[in-house]
C-alpha positions, 0 to 999 in steps of 0.5 A: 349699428345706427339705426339703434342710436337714430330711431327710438326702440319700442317695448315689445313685450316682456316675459321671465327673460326681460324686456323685448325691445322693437326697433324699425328702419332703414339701413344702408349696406356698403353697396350704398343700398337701403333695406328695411328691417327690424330689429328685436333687442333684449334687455334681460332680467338681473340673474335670468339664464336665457340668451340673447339674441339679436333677430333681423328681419326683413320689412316688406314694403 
């Protein structure tokens, strides 16, 4: 996903799970079209139990 490497994550928030990570942009499908999203990451706590997920959302305009 380039987005990830191309646009700098900001800190979200963070709870007993880790640290929630934001990330916003553009990316392109195969159709050559753009939409824009973003992204929430998780970068979890040594020994934590919770799941991790990863959440697209669509950026209204």
């Amino acid at each position: 996903m380039q987005l990830v490497f191309t646009t700098e994550a900001i800190i979200d928030r963070t709870n007993e799970y880790g640290k929630f990570y934001r990330v916003e942009g553009e990316i392109t499908g195969i159709n050559n079209k753009n939409l824009a999203v973003i992204t929430i990451w998780l970068q979890r706590k040594a020994g934590s139990k919770g799941a991790i997920k990863l959440k697209l959302e669509r950026k209204e305009s």
